[in-house]
N, C-alpha and C positions, 0 to 999 in steps of 0.2 A: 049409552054407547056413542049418541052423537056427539054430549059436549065434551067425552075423550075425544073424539075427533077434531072437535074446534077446538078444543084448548090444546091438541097436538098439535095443529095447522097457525094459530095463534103464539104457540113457544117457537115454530120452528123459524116463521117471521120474522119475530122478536130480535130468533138467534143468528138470524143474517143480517139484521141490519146493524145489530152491536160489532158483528166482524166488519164488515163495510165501513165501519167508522174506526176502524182499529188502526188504517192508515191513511195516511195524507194522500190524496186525488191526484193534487198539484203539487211540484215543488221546483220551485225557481233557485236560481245561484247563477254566480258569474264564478269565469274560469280565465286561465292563462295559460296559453303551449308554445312554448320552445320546440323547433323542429329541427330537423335534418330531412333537407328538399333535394330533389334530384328530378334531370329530366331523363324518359325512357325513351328514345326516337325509333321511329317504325320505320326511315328510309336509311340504309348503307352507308348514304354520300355523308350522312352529318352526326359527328362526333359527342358523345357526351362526355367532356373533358374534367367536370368538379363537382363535389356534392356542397350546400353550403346550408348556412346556418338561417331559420329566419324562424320569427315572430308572430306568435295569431292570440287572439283575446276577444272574449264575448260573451254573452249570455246563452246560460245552460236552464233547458225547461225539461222535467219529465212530466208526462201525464199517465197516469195507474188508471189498469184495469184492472187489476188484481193487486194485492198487497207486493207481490216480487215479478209481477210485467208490468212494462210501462211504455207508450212510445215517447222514444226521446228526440229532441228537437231541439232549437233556438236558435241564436242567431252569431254565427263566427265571424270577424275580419280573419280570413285565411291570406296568407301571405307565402309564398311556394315558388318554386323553380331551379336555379341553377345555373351549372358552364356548359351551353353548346358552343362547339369549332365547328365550321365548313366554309366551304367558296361561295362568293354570290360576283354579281356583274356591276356593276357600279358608273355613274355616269358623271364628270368633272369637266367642267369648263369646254362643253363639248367634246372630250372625249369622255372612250369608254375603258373602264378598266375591271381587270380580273383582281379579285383581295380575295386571300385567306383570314377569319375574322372567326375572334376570339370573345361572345357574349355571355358577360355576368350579369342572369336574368330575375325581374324578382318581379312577380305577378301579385297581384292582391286583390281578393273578393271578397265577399257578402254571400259566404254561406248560409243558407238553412239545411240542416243535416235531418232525415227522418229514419230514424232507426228503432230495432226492437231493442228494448233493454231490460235485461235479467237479473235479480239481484236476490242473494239467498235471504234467510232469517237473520237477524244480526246474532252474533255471536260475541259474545263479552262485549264491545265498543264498535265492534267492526261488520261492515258488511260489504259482503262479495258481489261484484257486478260484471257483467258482459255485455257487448251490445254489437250489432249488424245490421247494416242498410246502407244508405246512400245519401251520400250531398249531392244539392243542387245549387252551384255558383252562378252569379254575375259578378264581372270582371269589374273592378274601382278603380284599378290602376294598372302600371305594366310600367317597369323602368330598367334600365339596365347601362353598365359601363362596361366599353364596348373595345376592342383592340383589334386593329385590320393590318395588314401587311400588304402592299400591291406588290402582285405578282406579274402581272402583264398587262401589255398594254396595244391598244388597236392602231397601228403605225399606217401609213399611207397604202402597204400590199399586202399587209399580212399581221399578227400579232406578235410584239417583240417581248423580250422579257424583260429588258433592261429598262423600268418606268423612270426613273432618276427620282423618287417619290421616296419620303422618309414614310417609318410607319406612323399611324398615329393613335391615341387613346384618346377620348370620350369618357365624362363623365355623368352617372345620374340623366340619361336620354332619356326621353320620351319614347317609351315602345308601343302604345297603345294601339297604332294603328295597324302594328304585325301581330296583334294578340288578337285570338275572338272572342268572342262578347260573352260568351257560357260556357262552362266546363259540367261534368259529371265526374260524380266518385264514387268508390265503393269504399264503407267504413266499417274498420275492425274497432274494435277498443278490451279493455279492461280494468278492473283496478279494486278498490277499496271505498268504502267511506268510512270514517272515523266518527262516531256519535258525540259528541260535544255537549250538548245541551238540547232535551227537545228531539224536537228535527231538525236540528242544526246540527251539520256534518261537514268534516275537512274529505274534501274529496282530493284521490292523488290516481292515475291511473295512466298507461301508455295506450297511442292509436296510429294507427298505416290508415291513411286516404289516400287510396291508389285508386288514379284517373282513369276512366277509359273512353276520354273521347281527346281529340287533337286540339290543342291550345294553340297552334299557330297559323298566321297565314305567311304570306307572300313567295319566295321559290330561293332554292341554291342552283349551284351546278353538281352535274356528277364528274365523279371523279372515277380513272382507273385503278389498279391495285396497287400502282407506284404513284398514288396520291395525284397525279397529272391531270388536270382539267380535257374530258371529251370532247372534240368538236366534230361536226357533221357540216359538211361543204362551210368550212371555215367562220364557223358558226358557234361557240359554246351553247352543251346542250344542258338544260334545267329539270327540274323537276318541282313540286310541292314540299314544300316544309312539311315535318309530319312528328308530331311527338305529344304524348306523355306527359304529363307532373305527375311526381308524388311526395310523401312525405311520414317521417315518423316521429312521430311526438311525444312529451313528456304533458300528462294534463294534468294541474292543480286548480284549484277552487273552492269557491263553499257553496252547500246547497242550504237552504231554508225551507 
């Protein structure tokens, strides 16, 4: 009766470490995403006027705890943002002037992404995948081309409107210093892998990184309902810039 027992306790061993070995642990690949970026702002005053197009590429890691979970990870250049419109105060040659200012913004980090990821059995060549969690960015860059319009301007009694100022455009500026330093996100994804050879797989799948902490610093003004700059004892009043990135992606790649 015992060595039923141990040679029961000995096959049943056996027969988990041959399953344990049935799939890869680790599997690395590099990817490429096309996106569609937008910003979502959380104050009134400032406008989100365009959604644009931008570019992210990196290395994709999953690590298995079981043959179809895995935590997924690795390392994105994410690149994100958009058109915000609003008013800010601006200061020229001693004086001060009111512009309405039109920025196309494009942010770029150094994501590491930690999410769960779900993948069924494969089935003829293909295998189904899901995944949920979150990125953690640092900011690499921040650039944007910029369109202002003066709208007023601080005259000896009072603010006039007529600046005698053309608009102007900016190109490719350094934003860095109105950007902060880390973002958060929440990540969706889905998609396929295509079995090729091995564990080598065409991975193709779409994802939303939608942000929920604030990317910007510095301030606007507010504005009334008829778009007209508030002032209090002749004074424009401000507020904090407050908004949003997000983004939806198309994700191609190979794993190994």
């Amino acid at each position: 009766m015992k060595n039923i027992v141990w040679l029961s306790i000995l096959f049943f061993g056996i027969s988990i470490s041959a399953s344990a070995q049935e799939f890869s642990k680790y599997r690395f690949g590099f990817k490429v995403e096309p996106n569609v970026s937008w910003f979502t702002p959380k104050e009134k005053y400032l406008d989100a006027t365009d959604n644009k197009v931008r570019f992210s590429y990196g290395l994709n890691a999953d690590f298995h705890f079981t043959e179809n979970y895995a935590i997924g990870s690795g390392l994105l250049i994410l690149t994100n943002g958009g058109e915000l419109t609003y008013k800010r105060q601006i200061f020229e040659s001693g004086k001060e002037y009111i512009v309405e200012t039109t920025r196309d913004i494009a942010i770029k980090y150094l994501e590491i992404p930690i999410t769960l990821k779900m993948r069924t059995n494969e089935i003829g060549y293909i295998t189904y995948w899901g995944q949920f969690g979150i990125g953690l960015d640092i900011k690499v860059d921040a650039r944007m081309d910029e369109t202002y319009n003066y709208e007023s301007v601080l005259g000896e009694l009072d603010w006039e409107t007529a600046t005698g100022k053309d608009a102007i455009e900016e190109e490719n500026v350094n934003l860095s210093s109105e950007v902060k330093p880390m973002r958060a996100s929440l990540i969706i994804g889905a998609g396929i892998e295509y079995s090729v050879s091995g564990t080598t797989a065409i991975l193709v799948g779409i994802n939303f990184n939608n942000g929920f902490t604030n990317v910007l610093k510095r301030d606007g003004l507010k504005t009334d309902s008829s778009d007209q700059v508030i002032f209090e004892e002749g004074q424009p009043q401000k507020y904090d810039l407050n908004s949003i990135s997000n983004s939806f992606g198309l994700t191609i790649g190979v794993l190994f």
